[in-house]
Biopython code that builds the backbone (N, CA, C, O; Angstrom):
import numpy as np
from Bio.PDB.StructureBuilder import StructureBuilder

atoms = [
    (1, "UNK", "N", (-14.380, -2.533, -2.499)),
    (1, "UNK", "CA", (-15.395, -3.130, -3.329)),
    (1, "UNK", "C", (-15.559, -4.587, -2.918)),
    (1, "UNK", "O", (-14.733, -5.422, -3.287)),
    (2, "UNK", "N", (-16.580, -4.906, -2.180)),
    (2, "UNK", "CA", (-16.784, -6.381, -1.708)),
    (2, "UNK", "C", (-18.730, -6.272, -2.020)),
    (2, "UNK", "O", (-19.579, -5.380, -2.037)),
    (3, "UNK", "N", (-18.674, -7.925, -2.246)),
    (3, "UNK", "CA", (-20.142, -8.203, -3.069)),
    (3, "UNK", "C", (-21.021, -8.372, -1.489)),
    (3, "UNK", "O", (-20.551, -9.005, -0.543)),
    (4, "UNK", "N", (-22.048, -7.831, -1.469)),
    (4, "UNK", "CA", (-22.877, -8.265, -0.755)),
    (4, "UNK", "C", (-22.676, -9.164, 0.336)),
    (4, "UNK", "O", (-22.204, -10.191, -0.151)),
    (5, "UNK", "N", (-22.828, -9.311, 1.835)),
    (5, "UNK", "CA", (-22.409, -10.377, 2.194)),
    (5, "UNK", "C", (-23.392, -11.635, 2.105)),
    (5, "UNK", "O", (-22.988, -12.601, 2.752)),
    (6, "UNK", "N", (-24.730, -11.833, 1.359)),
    (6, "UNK", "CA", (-25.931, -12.488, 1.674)),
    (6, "UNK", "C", (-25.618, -12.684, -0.087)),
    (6, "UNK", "O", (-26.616, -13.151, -0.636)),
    (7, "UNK", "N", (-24.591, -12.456, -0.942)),
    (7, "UNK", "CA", (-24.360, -13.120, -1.893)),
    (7, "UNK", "C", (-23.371, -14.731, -1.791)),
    (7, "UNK", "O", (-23.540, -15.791, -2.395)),
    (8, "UNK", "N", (-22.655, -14.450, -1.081)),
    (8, "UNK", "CA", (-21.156, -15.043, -0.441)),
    (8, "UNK", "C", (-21.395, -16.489, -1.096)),
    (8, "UNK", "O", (-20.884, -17.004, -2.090)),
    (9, "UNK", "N", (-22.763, -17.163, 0.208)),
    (9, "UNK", "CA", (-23.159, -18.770, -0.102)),
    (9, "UNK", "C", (-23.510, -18.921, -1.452)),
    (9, "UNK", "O", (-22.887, -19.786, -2.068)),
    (10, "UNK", "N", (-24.450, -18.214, -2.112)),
    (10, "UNK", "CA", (-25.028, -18.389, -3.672)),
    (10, "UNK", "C", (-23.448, -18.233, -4.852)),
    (10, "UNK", "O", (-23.630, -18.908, -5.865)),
    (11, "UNK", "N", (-22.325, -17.639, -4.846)),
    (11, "UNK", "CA", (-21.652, -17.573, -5.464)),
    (11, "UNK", "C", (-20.581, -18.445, -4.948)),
    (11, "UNK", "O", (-19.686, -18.718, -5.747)),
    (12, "UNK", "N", (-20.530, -18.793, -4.096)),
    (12, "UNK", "CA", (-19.566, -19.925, -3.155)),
    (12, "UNK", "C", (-20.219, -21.593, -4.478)),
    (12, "UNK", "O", (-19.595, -22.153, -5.381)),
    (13, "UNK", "N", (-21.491, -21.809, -4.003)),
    (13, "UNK", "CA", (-22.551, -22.946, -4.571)),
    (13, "UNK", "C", (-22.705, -22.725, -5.922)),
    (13, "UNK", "O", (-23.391, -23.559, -6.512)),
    (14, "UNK", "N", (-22.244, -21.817, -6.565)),
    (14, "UNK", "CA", (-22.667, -21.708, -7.786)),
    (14, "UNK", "C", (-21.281, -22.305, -8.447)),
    (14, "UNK", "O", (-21.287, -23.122, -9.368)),
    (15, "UNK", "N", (-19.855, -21.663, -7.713)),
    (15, "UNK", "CA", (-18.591, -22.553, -7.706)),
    (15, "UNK", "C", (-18.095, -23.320, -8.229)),
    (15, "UNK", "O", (-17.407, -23.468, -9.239)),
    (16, "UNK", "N", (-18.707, -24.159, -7.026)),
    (16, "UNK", "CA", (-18.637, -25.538, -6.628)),
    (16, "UNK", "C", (-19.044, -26.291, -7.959)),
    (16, "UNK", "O", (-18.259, -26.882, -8.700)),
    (17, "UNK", "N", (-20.855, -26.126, -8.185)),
    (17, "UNK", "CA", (-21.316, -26.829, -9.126)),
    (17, "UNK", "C", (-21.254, -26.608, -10.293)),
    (17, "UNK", "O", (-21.950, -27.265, -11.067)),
    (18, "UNK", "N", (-20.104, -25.278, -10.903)),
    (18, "UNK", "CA", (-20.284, -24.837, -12.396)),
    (18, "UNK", "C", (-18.771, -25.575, -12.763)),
    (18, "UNK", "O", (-18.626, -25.725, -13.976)),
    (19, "UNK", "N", (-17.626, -26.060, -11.929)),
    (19, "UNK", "CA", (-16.788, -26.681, -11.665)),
    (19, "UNK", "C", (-15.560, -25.790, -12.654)),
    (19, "UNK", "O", (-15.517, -24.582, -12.419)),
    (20, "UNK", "N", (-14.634, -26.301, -13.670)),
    (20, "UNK", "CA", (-13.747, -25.600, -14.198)),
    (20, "UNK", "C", (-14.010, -24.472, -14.883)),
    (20, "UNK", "O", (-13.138, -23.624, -15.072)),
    (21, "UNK", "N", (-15.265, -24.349, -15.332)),
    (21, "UNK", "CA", (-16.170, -23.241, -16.261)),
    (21, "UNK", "C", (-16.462, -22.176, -15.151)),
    (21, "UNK", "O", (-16.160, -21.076, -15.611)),
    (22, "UNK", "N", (-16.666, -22.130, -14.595)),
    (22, "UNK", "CA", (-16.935, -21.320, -13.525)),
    (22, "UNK", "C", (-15.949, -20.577, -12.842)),
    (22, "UNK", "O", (-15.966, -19.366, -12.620)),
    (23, "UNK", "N", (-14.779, -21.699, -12.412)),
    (23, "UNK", "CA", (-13.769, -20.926, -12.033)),
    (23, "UNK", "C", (-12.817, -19.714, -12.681)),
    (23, "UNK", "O", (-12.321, -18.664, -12.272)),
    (24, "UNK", "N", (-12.853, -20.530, -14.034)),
    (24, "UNK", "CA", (-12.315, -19.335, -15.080)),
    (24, "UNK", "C", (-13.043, -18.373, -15.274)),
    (24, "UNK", "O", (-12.391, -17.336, -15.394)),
    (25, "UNK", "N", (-14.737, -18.172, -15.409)),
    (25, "UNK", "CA", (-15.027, -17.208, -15.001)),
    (25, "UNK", "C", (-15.415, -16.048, -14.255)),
    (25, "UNK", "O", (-15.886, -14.950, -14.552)),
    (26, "UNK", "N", (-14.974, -16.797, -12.882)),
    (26, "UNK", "CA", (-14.623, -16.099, -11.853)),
    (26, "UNK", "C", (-13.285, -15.361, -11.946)),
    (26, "UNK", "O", (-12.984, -14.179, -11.782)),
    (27, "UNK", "N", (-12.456, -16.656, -12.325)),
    (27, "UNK", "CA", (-11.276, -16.005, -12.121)),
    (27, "UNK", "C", (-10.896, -14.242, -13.689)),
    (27, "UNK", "O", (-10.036, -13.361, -13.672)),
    (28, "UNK", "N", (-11.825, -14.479, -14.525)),
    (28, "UNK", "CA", (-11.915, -13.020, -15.678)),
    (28, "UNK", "C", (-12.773, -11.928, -15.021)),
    (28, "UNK", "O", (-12.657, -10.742, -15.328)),
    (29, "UNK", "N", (-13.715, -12.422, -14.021)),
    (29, "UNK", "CA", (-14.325, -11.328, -13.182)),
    (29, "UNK", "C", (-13.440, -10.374, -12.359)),
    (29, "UNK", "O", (-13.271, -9.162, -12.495)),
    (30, "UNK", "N", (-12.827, -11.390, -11.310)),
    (30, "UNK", "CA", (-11.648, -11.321, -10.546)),
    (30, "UNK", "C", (-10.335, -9.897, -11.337)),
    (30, "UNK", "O", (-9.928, -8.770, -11.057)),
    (31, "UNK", "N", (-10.152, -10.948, -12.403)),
    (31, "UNK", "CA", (-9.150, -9.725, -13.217)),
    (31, "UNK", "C", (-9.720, -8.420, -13.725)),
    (31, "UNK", "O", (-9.311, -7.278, -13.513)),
    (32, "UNK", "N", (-10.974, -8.919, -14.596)),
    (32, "UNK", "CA", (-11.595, -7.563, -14.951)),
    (32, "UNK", "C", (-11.731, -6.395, -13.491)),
    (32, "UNK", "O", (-11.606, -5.175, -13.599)),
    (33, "UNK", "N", (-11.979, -7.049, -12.329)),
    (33, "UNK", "CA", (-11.701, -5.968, -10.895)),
    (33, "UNK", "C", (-10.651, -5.777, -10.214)),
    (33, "UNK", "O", (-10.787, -5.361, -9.063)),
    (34, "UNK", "N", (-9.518, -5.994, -10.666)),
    (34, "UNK", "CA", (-8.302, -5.999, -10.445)),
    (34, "UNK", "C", (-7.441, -4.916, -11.177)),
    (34, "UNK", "O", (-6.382, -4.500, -10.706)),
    (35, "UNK", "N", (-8.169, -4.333, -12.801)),
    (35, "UNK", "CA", (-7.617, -3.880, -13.510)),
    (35, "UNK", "C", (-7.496, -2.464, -12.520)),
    (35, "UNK", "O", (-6.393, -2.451, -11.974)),
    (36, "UNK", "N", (-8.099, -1.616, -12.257)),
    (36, "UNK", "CA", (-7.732, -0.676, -11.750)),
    (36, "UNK", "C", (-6.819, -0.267, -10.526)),
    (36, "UNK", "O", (-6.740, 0.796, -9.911)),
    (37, "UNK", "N", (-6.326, -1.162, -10.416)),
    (37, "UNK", "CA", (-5.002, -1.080, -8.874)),
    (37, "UNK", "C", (-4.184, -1.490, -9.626)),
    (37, "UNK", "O", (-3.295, -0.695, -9.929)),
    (38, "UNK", "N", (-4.144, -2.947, -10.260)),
    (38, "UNK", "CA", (-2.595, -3.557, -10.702)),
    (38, "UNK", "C", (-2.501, -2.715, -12.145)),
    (38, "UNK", "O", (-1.380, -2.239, -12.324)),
    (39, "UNK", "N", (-3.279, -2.495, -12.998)),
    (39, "UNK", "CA", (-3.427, -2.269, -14.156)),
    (39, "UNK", "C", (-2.466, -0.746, -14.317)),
    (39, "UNK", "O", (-1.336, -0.712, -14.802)),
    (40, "UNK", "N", (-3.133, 0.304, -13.850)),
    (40, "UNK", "CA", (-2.117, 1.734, -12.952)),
    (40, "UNK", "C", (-0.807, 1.498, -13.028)),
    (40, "UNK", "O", (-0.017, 2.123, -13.734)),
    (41, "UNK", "N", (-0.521, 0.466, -12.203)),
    (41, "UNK", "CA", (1.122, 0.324, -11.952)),
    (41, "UNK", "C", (1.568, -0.246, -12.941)),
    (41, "UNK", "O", (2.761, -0.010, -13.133)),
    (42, "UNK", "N", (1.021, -1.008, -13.765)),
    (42, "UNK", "CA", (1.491, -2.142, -15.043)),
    (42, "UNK", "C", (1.542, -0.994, -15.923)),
    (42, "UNK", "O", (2.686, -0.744, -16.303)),
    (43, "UNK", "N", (0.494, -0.096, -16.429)),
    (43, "UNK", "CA", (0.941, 0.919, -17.432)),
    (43, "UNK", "C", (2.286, 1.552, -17.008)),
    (43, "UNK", "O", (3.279, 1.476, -17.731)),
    (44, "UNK", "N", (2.283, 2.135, -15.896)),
    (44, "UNK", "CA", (3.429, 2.808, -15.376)),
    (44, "UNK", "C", (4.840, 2.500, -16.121)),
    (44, "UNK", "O", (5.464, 3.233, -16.889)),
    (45, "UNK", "N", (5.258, 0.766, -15.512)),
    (45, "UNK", "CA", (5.938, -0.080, -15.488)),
    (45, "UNK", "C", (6.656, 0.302, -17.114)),
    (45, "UNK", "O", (7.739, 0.835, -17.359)),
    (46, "UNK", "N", (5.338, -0.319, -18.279)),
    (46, "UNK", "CA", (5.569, 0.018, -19.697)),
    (46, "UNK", "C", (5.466, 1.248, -19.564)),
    (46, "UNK", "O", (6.552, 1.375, -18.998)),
    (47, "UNK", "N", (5.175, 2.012, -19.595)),
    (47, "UNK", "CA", (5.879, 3.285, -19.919)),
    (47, "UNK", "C", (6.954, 4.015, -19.579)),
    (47, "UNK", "O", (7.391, 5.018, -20.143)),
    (48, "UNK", "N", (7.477, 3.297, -18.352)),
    (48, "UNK", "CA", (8.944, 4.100, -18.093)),
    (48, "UNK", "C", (10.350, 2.939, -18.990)),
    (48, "UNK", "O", (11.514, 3.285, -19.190)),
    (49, "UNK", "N", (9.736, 1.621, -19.358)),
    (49, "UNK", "CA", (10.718, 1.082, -19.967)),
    (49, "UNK", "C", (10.651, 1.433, -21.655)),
    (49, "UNK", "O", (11.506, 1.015, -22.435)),
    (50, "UNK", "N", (9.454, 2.293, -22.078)),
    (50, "UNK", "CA", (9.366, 2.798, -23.107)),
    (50, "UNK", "C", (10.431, 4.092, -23.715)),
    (50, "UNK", "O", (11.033, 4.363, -24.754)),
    (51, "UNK", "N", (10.176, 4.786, -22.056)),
    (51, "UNK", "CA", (10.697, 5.794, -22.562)),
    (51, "UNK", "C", (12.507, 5.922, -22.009)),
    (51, "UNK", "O", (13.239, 6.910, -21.980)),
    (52, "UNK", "N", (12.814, 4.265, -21.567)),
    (52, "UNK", "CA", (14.323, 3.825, -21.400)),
    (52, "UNK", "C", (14.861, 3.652, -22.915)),
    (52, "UNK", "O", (16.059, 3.497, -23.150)),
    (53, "UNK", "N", (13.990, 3.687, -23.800)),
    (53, "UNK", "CA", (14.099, 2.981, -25.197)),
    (53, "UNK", "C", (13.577, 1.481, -25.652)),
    (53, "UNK", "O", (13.731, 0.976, -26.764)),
    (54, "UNK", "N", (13.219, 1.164, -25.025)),
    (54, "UNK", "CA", (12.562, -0.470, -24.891)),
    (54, "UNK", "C", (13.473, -1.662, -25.766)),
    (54, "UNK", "O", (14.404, -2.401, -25.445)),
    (55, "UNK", "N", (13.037, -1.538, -26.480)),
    (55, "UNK", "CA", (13.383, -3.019, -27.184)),
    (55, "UNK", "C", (14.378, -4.106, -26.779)),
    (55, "UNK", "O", (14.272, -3.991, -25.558)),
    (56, "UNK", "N", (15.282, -5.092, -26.963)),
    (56, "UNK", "CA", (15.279, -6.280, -26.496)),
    (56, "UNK", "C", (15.798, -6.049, -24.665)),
    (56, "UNK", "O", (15.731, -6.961, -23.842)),
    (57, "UNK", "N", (16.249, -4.762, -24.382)),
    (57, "UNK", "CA", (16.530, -4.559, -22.970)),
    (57, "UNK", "C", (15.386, -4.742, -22.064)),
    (57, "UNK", "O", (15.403, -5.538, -21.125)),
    (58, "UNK", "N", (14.051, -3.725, -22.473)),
    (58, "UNK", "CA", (12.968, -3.426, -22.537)),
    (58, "UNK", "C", (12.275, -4.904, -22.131)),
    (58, "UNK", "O", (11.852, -5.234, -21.023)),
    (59, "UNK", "N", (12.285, -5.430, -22.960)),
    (59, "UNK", "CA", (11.513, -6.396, -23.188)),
    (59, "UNK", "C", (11.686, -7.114, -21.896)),
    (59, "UNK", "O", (10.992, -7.204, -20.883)),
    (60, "UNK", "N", (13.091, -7.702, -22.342)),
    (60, "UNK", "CA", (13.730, -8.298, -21.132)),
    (60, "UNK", "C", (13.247, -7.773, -19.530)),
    (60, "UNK", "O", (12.899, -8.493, -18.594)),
    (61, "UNK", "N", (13.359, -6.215, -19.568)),
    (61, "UNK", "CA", (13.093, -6.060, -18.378)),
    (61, "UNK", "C", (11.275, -6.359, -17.812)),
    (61, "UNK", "O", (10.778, -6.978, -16.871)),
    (62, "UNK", "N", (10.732, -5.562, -18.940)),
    (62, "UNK", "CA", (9.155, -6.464, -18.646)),
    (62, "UNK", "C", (9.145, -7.702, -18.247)),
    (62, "UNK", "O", (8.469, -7.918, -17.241)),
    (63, "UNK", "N", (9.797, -8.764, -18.821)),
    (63, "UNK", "CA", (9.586, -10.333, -18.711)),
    (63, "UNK", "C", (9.813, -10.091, -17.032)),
    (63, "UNK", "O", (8.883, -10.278, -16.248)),
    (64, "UNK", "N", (11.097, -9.675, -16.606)),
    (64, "UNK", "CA", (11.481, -9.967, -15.093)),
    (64, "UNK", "C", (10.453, -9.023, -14.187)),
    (64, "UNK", "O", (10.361, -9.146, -12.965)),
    (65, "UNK", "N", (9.987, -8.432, -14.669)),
    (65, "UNK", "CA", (8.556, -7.605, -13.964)),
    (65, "UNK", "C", (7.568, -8.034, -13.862)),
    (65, "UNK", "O", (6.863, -7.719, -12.905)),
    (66, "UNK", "N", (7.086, -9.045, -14.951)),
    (66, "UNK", "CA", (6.433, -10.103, -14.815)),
    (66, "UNK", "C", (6.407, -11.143, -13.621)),
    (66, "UNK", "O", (5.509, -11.433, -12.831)),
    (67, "UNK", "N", (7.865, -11.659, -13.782)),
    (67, "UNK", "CA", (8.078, -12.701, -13.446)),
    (67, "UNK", "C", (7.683, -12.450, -11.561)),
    (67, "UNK", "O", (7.007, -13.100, -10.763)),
    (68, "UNK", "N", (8.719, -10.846, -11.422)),
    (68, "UNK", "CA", (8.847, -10.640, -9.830)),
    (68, "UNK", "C", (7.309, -10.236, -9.568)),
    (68, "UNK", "O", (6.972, -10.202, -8.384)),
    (69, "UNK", "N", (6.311, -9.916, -10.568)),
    (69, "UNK", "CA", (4.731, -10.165, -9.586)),
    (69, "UNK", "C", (4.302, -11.127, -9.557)),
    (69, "UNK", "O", (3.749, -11.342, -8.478)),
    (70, "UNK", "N", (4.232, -12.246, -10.528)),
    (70, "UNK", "CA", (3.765, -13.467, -10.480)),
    (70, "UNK", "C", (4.150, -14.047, -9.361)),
    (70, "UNK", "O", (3.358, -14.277, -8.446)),
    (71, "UNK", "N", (5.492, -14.364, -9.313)),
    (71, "UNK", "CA", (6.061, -15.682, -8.130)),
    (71, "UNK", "C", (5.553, -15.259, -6.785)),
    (71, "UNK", "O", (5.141, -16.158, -6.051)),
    (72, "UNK", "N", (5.522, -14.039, -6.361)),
    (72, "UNK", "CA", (5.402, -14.011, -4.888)),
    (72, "UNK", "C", (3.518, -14.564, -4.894)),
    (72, "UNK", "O", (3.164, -15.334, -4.000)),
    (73, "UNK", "N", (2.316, -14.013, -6.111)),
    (73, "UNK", "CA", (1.302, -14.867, -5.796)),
    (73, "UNK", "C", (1.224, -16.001, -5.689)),
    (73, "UNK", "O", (0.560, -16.639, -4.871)),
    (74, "UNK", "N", (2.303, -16.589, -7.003)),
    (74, "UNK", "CA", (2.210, -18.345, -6.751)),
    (74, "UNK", "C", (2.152, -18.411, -5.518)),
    (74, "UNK", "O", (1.111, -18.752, -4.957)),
    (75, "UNK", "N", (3.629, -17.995, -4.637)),
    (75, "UNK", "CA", (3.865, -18.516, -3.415)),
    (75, "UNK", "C", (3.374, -18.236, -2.420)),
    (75, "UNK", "O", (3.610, -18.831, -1.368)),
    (76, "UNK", "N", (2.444, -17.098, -2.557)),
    (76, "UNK", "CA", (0.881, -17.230, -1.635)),
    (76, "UNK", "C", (-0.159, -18.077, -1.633)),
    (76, "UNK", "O", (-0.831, -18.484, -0.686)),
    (77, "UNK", "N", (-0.259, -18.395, -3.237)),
    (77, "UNK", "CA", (-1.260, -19.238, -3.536)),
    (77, "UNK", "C", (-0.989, -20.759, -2.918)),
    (77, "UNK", "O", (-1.885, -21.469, -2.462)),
    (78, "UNK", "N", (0.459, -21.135, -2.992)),
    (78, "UNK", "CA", (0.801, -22.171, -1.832)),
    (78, "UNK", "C", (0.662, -22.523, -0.841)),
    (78, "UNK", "O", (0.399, -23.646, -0.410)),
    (79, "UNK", "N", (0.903, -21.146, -0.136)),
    (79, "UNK", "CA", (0.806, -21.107, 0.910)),
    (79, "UNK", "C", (-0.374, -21.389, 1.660)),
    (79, "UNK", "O", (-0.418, -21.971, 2.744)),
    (80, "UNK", "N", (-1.311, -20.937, 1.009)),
    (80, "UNK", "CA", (-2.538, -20.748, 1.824)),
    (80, "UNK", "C", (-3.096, -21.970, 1.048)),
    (80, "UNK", "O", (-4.323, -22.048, 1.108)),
    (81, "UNK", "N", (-2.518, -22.876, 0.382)),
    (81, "UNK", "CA", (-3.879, -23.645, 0.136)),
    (81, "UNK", "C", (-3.555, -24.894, 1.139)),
    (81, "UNK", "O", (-4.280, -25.860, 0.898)),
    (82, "UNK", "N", (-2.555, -25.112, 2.297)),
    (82, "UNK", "CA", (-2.956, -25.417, 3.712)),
    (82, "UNK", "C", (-3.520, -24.731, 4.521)),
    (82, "UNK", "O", (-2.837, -23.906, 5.128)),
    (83, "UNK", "N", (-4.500, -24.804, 4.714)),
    (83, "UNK", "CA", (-5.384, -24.413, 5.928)),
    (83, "UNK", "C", (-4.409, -24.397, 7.116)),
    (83, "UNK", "O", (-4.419, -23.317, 7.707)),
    (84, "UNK", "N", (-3.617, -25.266, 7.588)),
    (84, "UNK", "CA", (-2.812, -24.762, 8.697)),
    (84, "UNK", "C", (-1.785, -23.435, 8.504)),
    (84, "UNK", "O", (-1.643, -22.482, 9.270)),
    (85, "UNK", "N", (-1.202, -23.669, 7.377)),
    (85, "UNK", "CA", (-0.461, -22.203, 6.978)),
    (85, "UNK", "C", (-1.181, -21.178, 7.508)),
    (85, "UNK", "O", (-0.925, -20.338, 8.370)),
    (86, "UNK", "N", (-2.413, -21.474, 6.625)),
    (86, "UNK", "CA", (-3.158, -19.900, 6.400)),
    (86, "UNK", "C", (-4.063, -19.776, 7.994)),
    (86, "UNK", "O", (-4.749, -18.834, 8.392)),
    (87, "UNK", "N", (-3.785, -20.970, 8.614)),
    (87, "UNK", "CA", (-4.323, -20.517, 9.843)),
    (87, "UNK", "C", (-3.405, -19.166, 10.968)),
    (87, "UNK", "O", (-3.837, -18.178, 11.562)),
    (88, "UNK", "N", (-1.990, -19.778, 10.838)),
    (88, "UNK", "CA", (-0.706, -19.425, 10.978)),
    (88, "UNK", "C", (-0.529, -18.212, 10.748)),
    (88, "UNK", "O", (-0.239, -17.320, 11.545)),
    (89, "UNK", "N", (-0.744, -18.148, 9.377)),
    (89, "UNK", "CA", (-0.570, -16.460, 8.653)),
    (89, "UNK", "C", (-1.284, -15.408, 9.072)),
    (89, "UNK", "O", (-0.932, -14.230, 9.127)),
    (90, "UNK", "N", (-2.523, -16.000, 9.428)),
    (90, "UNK", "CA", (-3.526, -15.477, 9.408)),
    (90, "UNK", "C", (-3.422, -14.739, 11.579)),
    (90, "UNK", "O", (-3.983, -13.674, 11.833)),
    (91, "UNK", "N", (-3.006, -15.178, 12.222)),
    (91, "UNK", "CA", (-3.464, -15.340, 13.571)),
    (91, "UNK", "C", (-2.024, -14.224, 13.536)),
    (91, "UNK", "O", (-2.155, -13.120, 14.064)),
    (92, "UNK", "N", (-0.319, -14.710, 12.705)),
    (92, "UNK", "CA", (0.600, -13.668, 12.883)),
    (92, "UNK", "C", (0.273, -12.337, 12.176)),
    (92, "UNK", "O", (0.716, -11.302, 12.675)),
    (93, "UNK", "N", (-0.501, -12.282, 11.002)),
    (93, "UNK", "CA", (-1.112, -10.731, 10.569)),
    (93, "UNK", "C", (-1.461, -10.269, 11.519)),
    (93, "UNK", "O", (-0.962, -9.158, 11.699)),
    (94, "UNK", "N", (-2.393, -10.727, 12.591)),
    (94, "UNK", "CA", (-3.370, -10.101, 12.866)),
    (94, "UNK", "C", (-2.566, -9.748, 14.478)),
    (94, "UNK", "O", (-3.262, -9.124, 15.279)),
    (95, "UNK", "N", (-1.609, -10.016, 14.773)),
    (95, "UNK", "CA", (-0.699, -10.097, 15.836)),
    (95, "UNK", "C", (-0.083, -8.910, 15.643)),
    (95, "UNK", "O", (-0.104, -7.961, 16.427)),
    (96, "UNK", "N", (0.656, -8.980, 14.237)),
    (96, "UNK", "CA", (1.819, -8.071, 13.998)),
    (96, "UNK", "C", (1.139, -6.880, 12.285)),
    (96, "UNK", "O", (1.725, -6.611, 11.237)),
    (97, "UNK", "N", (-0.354, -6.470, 12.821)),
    (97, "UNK", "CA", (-0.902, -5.710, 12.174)),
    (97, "UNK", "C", (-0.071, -4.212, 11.366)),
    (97, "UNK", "O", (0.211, -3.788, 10.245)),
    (98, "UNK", "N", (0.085, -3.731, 13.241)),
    (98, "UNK", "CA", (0.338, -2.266, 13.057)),
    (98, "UNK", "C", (1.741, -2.290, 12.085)),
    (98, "UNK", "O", (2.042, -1.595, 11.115)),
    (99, "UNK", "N", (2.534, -3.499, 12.835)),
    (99, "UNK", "CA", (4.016, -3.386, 11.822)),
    (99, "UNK", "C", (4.054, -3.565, 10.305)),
    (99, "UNK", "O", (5.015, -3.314, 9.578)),
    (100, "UNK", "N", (2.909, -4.020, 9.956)),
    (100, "UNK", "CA", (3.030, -4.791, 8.745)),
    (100, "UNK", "C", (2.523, -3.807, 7.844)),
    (100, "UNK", "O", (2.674, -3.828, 6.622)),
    (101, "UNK", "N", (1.742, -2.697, 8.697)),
    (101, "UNK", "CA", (0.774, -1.880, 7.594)),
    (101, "UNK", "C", (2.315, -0.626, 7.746)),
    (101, "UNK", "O", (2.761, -0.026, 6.768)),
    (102, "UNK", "N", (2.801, -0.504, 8.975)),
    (102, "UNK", "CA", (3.905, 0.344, 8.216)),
    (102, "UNK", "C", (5.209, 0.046, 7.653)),
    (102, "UNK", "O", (5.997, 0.892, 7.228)),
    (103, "UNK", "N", (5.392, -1.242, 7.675)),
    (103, "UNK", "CA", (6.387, -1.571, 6.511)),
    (103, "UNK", "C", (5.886, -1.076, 5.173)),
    (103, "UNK", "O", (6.451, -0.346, 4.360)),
    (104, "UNK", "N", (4.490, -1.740, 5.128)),
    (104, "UNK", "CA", (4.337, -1.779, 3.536)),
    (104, "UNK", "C", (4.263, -0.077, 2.834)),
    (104, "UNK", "O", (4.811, 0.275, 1.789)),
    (105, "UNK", "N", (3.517, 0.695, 3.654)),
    (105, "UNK", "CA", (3.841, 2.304, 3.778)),
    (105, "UNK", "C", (5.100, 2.411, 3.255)),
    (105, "UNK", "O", (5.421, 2.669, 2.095)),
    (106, "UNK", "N", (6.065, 2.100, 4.597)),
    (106, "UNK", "CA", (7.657, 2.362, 4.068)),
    (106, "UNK", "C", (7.808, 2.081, 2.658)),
    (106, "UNK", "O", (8.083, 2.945, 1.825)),
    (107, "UNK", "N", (7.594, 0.659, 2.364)),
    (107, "UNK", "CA", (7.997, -0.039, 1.403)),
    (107, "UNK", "C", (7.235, 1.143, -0.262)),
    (107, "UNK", "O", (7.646, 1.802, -1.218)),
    (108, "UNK", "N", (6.526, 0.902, 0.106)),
    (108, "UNK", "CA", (5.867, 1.598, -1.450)),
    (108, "UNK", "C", (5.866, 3.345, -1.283)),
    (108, "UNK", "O", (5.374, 3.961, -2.228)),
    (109, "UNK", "N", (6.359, 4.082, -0.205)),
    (109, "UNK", "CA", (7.294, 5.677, -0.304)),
    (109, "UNK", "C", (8.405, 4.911, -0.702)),
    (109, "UNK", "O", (8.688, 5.646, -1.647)),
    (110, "UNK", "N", (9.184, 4.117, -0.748)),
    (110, "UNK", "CA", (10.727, 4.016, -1.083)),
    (110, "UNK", "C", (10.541, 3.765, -2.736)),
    (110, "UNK", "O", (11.191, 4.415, -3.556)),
    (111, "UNK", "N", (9.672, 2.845, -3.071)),
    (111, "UNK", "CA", (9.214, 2.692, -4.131)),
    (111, "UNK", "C", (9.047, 4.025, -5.234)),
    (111, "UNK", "O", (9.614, 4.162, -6.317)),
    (112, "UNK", "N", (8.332, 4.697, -4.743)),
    (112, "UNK", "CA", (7.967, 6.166, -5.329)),
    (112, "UNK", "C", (8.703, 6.787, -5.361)),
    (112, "UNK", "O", (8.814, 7.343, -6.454)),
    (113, "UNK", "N", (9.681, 7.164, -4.347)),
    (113, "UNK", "CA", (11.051, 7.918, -4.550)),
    (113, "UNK", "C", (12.086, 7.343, -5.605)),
    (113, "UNK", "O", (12.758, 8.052, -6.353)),
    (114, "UNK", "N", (12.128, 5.632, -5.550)),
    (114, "UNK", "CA", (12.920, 5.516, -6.643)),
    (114, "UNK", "C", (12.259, 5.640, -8.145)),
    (114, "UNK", "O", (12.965, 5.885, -9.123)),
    (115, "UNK", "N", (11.508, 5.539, -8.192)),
    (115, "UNK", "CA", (10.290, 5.831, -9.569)),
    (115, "UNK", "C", (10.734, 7.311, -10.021)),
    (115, "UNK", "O", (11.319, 7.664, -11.045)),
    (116, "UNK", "N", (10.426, 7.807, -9.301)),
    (116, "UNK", "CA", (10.838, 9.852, -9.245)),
    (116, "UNK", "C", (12.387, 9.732, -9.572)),
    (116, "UNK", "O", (12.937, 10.480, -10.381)),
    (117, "UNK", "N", (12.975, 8.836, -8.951)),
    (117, "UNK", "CA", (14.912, 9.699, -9.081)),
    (117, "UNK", "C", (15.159, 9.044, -10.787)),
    (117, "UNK", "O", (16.071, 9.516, -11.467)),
    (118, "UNK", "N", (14.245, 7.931, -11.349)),
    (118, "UNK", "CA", (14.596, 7.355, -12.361)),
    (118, "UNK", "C", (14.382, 8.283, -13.701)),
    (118, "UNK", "O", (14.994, 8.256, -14.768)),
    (119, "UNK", "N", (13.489, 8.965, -13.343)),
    (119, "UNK", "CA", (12.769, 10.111, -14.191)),
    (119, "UNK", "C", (14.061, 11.224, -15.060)),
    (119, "UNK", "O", (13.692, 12.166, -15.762)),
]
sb = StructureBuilder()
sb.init_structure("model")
sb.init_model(0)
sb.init_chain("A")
sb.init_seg("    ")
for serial, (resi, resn, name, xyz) in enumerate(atoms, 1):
    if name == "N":
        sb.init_residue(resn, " ", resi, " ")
    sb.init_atom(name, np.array(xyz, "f"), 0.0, 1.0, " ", f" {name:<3s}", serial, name[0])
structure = sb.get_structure()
């Protein structure tokens, strides 16, 4: 799901000049299109600590589920807001493609298997 590419400049300029108001509502657009990938796994998440019994363990464990998706965006969001980083990042993705798309494969079957053995 990507907008038009002959939208890009008009919503880029619209940005810019709608200044903090804008960004936040970009950034509720952003989430409202986000809900269906992260949202999936977030129900998941609560529902298997539901049916651990939840409460102050529960809880606890949500908070650190929280916590372990948040930090790694912060520390993207760092990352890339040097342009040399993200030049960097950007030139080794595209270097070390094939490996990266089958780690993450690996990574989220290992994921699923432990999801399944928890059951």
């Amino acid at each position: 799901m990507v907008a038009p590419a002959v939208t890009h400049g008009s919503m880029h300029r619209a940005m810019e000049r709608g200044g903090l108001g804008a960004m936040l509502v970009a950034g509720v657009l952003v989430g409202i299109c986000t809900v269906p990938c992260s949202g999936a796994i977030y129900l998941d998440i609560v529902a298997i600590l539901h049916a651990a019994g939840g409460g102050t363990t529960g809880l606890a464990l949500l908070a650190l589920y929280n916590i372990a998706f948040v930090v790694p965006l912060v520390a993207l969001l760092a990352a890339v807001s040097d342009r040399r980083v993200l030049g960097r990042l950007g030139r080794w993705n595209r270097a070390n493609s094939p490996s990266v798309k089958l780690g993450l494969a690996l990574a989220v079957i290992a994921m699923s298997f432990g999801l399944l053995l928890t059951l």
